[in-house]
C-alpha positions as CSV (number, residue, x, y, z in Angstrom):
1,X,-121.8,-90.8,39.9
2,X,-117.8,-90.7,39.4
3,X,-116.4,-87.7,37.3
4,X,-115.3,-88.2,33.5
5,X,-112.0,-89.5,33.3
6,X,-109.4,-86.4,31.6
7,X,-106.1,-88.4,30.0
8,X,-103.7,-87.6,27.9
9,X,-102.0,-90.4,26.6
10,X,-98.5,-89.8,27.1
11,X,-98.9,-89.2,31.0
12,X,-99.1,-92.6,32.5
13,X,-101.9,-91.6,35.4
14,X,-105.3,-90.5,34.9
15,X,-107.3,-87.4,36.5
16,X,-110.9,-87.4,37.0
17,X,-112.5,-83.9,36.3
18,X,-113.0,-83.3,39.8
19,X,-109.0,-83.9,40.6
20,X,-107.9,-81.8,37.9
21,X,-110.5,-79.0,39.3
22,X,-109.2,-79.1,42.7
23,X,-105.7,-79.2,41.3
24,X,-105.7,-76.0,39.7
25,X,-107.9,-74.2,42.7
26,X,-104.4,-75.2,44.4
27,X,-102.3,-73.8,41.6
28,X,-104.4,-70.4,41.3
29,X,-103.5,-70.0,45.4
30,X,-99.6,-68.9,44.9
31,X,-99.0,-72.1,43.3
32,X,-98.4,-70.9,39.6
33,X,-94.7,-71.4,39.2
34,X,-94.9,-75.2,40.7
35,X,-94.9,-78.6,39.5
36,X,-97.3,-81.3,41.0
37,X,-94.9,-84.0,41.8
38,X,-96.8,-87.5,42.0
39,X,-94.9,-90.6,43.0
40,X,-94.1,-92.9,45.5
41,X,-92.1,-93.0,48.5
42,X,-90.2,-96.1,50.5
43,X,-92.3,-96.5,54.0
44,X,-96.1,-96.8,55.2
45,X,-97.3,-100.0,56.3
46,X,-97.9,-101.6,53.4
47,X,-94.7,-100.8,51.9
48,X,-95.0,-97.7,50.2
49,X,-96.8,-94.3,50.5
50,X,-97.7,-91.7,47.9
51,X,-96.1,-88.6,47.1
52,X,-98.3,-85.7,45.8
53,X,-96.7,-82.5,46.4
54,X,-95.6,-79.3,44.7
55,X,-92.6,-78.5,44.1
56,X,-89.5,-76.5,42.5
57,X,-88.2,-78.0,39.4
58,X,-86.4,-81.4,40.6
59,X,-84.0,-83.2,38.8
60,X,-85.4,-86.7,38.0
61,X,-88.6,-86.0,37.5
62,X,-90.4,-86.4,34.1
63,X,-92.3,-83.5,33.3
64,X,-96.0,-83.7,31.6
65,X,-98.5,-81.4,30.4
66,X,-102.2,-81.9,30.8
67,X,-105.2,-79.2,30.8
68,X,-102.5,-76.6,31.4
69,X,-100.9,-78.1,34.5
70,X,-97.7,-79.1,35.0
71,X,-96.9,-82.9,36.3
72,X,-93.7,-84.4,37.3
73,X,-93.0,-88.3,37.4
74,X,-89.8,-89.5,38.4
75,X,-89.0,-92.6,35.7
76,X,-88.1,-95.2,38.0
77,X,-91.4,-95.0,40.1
78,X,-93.6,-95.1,36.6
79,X,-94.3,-98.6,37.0
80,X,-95.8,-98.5,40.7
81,X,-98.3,-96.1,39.4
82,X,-98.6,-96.8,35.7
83,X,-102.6,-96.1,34.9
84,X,-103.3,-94.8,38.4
85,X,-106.5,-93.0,38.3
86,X,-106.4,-89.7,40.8
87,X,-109.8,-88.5,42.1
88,X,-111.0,-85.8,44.4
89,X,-113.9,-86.2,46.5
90,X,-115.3,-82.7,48.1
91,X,-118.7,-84.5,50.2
92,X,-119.4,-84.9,53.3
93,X,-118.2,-88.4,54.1
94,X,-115.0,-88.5,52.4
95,X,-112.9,-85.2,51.2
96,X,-109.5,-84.9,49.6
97,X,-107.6,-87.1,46.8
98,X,-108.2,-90.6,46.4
99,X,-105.5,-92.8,44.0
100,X,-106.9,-96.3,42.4
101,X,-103.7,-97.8,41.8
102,X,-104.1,-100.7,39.6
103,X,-100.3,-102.0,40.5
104,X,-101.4,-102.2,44.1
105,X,-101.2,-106.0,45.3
106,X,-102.8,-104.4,48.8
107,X,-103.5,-101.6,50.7
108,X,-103.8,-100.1,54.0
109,X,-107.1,-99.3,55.9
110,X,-105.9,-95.1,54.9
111,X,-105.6,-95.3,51.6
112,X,-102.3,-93.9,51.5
113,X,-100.0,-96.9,51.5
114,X,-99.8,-100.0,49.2
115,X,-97.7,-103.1,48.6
């Protein structure tokens, strides 16, 4: 059964429970003083890959606040992710984030690039 989703409406992706968990076990590991930028990158085989990294305060970037974390979106990549849904899956078939982009014409057999 998939986790509740957690939103806050002015953040245009959502987090399931599970993602913003693991998010902030990352945080509490040195983390504190970061900001999780989420976004999208030029490359991949199906034209573009996602970005989801920490990092220093970066001009560009849109910040957000939700369940204590801090997000950064860049502006101009808001609509290729615009009501993305984030998960994390911790099982034994499948670990790690998973993005359900509902701007993605297609996708790769990863996971990690779209068109």
């Amino acid at each position: 059964m998939k986790d509740s989703i957690i939103n806050n409406d002015s953040l245009p992706i959502k987090f399931t429970e599970s993602a913003l968990k693991e998010i902030k076990r990352l945080v509490s590991r040195n983390l504190e003083n970061k900001i999780l930028h989420i976004g999208v990158n030029n490359g991949g085989c199906s034209g573009y890959t996602y970005v989801f990294e920490f990092v220093e305060q970066v001009k560009g970037l849109t910040l957000y606040h939700i369940d204590g974390l801090n997000i950064g979106i860049n502006k101009d990549e808001v609509r290729l992710i615009n009501n993305m849904e984030v998960d994390y899956e911790d099982g034994l078939n499948n670990r790690g984030f998973t993005f359900n982009n509902p701007n993605a014409n297609e996708t790769c057999g990863c996971g990690t690039s779209f068109a």
